[in-house]
C-alpha positions in Angstrom: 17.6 9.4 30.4 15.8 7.2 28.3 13.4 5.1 30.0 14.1 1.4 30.0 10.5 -0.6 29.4 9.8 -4.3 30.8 7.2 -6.6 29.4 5.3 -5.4 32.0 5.3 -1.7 31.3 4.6 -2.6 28.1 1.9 -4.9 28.6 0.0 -2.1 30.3 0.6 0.2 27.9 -1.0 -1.8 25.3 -3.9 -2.9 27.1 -2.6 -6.7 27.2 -1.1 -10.1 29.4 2.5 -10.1 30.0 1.8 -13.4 28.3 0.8 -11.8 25.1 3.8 -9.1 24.6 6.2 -11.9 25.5 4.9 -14.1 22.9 4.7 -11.2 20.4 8.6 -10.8 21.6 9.7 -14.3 20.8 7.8 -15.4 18.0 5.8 -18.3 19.9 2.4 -19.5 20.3 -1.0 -18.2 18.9 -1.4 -14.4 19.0 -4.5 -12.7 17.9 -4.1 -10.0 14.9 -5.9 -7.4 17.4 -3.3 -8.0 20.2 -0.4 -7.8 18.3 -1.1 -5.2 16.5 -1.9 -3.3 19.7 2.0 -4.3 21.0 3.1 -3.4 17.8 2.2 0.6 17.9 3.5 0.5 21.7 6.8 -1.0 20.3 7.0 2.1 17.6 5.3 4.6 20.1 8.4 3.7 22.3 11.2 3.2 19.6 12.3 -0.2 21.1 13.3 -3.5 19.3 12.7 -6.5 20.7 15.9 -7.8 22.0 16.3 -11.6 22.2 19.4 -14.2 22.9 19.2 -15.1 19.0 21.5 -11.9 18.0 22.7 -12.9 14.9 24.9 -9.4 14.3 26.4 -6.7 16.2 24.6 -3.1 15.7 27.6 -1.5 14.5 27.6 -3.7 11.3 26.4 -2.3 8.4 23.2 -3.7 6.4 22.3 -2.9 3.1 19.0 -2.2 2.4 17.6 -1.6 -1.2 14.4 -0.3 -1.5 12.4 -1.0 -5.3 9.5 1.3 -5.8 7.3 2.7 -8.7 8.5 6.3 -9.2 6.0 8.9 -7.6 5.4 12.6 -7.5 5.1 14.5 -4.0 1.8 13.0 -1.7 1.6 10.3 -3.7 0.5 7.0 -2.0 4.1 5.3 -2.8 6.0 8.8 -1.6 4.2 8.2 1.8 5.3 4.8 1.8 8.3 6.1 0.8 8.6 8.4 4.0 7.8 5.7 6.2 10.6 3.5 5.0 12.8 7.0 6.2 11.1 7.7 9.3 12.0 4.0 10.4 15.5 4.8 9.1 15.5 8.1 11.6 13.9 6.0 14.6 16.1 3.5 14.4 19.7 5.3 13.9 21.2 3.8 16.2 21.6 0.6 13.5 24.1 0.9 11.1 21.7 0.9 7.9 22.6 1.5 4.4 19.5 2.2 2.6 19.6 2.6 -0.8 16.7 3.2 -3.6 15.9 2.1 -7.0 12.7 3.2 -8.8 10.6 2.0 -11.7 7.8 3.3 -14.0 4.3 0.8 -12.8 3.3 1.5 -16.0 6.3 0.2 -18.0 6.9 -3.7 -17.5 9.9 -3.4 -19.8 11.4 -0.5 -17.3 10.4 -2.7 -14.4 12.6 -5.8 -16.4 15.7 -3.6 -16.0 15.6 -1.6 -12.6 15.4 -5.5 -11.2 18.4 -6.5 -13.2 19.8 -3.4 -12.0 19.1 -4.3 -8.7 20.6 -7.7 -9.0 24.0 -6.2 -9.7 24.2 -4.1 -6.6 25.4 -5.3 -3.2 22.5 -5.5 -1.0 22.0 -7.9 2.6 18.1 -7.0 2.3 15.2 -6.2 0.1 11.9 -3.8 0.2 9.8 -3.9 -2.4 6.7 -2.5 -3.9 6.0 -5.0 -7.1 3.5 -3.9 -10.2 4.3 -7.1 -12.2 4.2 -11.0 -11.2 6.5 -13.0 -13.6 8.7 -10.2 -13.6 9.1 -9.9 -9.8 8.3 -14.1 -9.4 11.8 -14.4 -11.9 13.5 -11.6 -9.5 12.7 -13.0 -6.5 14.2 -16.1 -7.4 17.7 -14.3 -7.2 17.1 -13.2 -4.2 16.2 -16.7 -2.6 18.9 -18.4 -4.3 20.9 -15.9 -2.7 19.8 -16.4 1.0 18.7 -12.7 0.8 15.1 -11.7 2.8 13.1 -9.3 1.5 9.8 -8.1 2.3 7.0 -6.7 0.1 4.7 -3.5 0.4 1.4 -2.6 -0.9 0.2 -6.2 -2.2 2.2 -10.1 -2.2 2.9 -12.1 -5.1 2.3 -15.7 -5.7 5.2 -18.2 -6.3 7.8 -16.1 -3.8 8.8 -16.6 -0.1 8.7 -13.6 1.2 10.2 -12.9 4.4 6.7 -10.5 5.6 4.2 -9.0 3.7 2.8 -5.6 4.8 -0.1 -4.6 2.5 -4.0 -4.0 2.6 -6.1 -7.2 1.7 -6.5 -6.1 -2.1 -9.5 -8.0 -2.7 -11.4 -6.9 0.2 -10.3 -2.8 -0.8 -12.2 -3.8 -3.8 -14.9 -5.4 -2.1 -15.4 -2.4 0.1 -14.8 0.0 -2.5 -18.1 -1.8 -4.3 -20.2 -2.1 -1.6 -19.8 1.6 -0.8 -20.3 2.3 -4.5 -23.7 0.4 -4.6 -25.0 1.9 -1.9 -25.0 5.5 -4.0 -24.8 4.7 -7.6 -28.5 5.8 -8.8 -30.7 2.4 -10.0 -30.3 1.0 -13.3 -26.7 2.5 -14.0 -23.3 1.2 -15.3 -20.3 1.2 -13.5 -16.7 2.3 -15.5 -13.6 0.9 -14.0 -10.4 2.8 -15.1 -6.7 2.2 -15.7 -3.9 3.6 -17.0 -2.5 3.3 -20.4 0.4 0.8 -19.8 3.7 -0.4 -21.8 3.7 -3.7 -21.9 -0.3 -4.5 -21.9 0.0 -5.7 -18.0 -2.7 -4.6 -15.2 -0.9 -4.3 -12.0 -0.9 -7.2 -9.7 -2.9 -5.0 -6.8 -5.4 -3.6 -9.1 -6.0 -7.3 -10.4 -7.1 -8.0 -6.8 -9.0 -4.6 -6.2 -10.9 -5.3 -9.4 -11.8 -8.7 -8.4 -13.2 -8.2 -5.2 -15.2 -5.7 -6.9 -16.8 -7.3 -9.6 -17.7 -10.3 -6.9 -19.5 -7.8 -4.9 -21.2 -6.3 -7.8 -21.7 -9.6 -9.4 -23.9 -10.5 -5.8 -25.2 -8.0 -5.0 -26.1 -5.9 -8.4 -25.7 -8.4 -11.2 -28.0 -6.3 -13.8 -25.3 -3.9 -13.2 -23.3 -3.4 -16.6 -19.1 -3.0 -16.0 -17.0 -1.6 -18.5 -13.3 -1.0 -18.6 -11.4 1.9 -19.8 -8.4 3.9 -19.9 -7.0 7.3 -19.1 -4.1 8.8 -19.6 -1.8 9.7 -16.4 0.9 11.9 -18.1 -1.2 13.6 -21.4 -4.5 16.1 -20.3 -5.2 16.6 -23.8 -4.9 12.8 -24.4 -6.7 11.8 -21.1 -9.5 14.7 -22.3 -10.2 12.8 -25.3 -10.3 9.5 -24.5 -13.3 10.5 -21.6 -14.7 12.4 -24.6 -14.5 9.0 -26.5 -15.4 7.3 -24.0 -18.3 8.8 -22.7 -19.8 9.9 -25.9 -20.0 6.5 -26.6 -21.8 4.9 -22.9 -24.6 7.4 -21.9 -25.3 5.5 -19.3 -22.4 5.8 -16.8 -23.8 6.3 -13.4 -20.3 5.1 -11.4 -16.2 5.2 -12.2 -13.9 3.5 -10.2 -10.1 4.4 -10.5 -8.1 1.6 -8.4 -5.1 3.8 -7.2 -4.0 7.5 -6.3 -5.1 9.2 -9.5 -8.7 9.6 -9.1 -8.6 13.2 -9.1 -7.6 13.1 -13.0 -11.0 11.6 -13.7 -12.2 14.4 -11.4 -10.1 17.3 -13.3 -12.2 16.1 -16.3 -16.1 16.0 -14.9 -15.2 19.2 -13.6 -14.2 20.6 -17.3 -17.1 19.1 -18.5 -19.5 19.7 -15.9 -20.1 16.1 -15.1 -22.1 15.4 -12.0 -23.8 12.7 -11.9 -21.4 10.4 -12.3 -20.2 8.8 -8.8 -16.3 9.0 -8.9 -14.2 6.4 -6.0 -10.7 5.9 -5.7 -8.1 5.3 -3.3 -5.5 7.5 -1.5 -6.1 10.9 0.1 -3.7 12.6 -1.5 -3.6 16.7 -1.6 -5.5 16.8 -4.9 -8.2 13.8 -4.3 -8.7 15.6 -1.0 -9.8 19.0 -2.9 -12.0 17.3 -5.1 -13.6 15.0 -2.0 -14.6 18.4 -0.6 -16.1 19.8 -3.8 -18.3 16.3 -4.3 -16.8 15.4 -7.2 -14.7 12.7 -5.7 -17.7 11.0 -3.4 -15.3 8.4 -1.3 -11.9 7.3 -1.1 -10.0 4.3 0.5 -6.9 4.8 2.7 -4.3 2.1 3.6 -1.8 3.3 5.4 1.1 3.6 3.3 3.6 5.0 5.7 3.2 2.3 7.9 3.9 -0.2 5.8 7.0 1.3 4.9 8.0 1.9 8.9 7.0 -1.7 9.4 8.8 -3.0 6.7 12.2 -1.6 8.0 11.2 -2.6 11.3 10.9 -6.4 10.5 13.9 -6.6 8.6 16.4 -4.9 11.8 14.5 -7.3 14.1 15.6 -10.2 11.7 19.0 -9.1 10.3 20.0 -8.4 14.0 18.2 -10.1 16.5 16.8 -13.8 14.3 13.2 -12.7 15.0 11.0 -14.1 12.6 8.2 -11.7 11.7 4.7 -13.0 10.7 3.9 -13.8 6.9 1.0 -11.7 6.2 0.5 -8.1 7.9 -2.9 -7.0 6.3 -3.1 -2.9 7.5 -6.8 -1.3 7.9 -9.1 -0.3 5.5 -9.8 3.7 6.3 -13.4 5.3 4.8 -12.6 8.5 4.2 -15.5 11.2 2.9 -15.3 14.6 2.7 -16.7 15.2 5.9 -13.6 13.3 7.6 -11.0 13.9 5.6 -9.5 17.3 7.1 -9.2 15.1 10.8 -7.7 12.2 8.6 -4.3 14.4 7.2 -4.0 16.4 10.0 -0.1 16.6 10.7 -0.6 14.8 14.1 -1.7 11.8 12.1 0.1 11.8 9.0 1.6 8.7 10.7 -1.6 6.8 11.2 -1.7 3.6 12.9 
């Protein structure tokens, strides 16, 4: 039979008061990010849902969930968010959930434009989404409030919404790390490269904005003779993506650090290995299958993890303990910034942990 948990039983297992796990419970009184986090991972270690006397629907109603994303390929860092969002739906099967999926091109504000007026069409009681664009998801959003319909975003928040939680990393901080580290290897008297993707529509996305600012503030402190230049590459074309490093290198000798702010630093990494390119001090973001291989092979010398696939869990989380129970989760859920280097990074996706908290 499946065990029945009190506050107390729960308390102990997170290593907290009664107090705390009751407050975490009912939405009241000051709770520290530490503690309720720690309440948090017993709630999802034990699959339980904090039942309160503000039920606001029976469990056997069905709620529409639609989930907005950027499209992905497999292992990407939005496909692990993306199996988060259907581990949640597994765990918590006993709630009559509808969840349904739309997905957009990050690169493409015009395709973004329509999957949201797509979405506006379709019947829906909540929303999770992973936004690229501001105005374009500020002018969606607005539907959504106007319509009395929560909906919570993953990977980064946008000014000018009211979101109902937010479950991200803190952007400018990534960046800030991400610099720090980079500083502490790039060889003296070098330039730094940060890279994007070609884009439709001439937008930078709203969380690499915030990557790239917490960057340049730390480089700006603590390495201001350091020269930054942007570039592109190309994420679908190799013989496009080849050229423009050609271009682009041909022409800035003095390259000493490249930054790629998402998933994709291993294309960078495809092309110093064609070109025998090792001096250059690559850092990215997401340990993905291919990033992994090229961490090991130095190529790749760092890369930031934040915990995709619970922010997708989490989000689905928030919105049954809303929709069904009036519990009002907090705003702002910033997840962990993980270090990962090559020597780490085989203990990092090990199955057991491919659900990391």
């Amino acid at each position: 039979m499946t065990k029945k948990y009190t506050i107390k039983d729960i308390a102990q297992l997170a290593g907290v008061s009664a107090g705390t796990v009751d407050r975490v419970i009912h939405a009241r009184g000051e709770v520290s990010p530490e503690a309720r986090k720690k309440v948090e991972d017993v709630f999802e270690q034990i699959n339980y849902i904090p039942r309160t006397h503000s039920k606001t629907r029976d469990a056997s109603c069905k709620v529409r969930i639609l989930v907005i994303l950027p499209q992905f390929q497999e292992d990407d860092y939005w496909d692990h968010i993306n199996k988060g969002i259907e581990r949640a739906h597994t765990h918590f099967g006993s709630y009559n959930l509808d969840i349904s999926y739309l997905y957009y091109d990050q690169f493409d504000a015009i395709v973004c434009r329509k999957i949201y007026q797509q979405a506006l069409t379709m019947r829906k009681d909540a929303v999770i989404l992973g936004p690229s664009f501001d105005s374009e998801t500020v002018e969606f959003t607005r539907h959504l409030d106007d319509d009395h319909i929560p909906y919570v975003f993953v990977d980064t928040g946008i000014d000018d919404t009211h979101p109902l939680c937010i479950y991200s990393p803190h952007n400018f901080q990534s960046g800030f790390v991400l610099a720090r580290l980079l500083t502490a290897i790039l060889d003296k008297d070098k330039d730094v490269v940060l890279f994007q993707a070609k884009r439709i529509g001439d937008k930078m996305s709203v969380c690499t904005a915030e990557r790239q600012k917490g960057l340049v503030a730390h480089l700006d402190a603590a390495s201001p003779e350091t020269k930054i230049y942007q570039a592109q590459y190309d994420k679908g074309d190799s013989d496009e993506n080849t050229r423009l490093m050609d271009e682009f290198f041909a022409a800035h000798a003095n390259i000493g650090g490249a930054v790629v702010f998402n998933s994709r630093a291993y294309l960078l990494a495809e092309y110093f290995k064609k070109r025998n390119i090792r001096h250059v001090k690559l850092v990215g973001f997401g340990v993905n299958a291919p990033n992994t291989q090229f961490l090991k092979e130095g190529l790749i010398s760092f890369l930031i993890e934040e915990r995709p696939k619970y922010q997708g869990y989490m989000a689905v989380k928030s919105l049954i303990e809303f929709l069904f129970f009036g519990i009002r989760p907090q705003i702002l859920n910033y997840t962990p910034i993980d270090i990962i280097i090559k020597e780490t990074v085989d203990f990092y996706r090990t199955p057991s942990l491919a659900f990391v908290f």
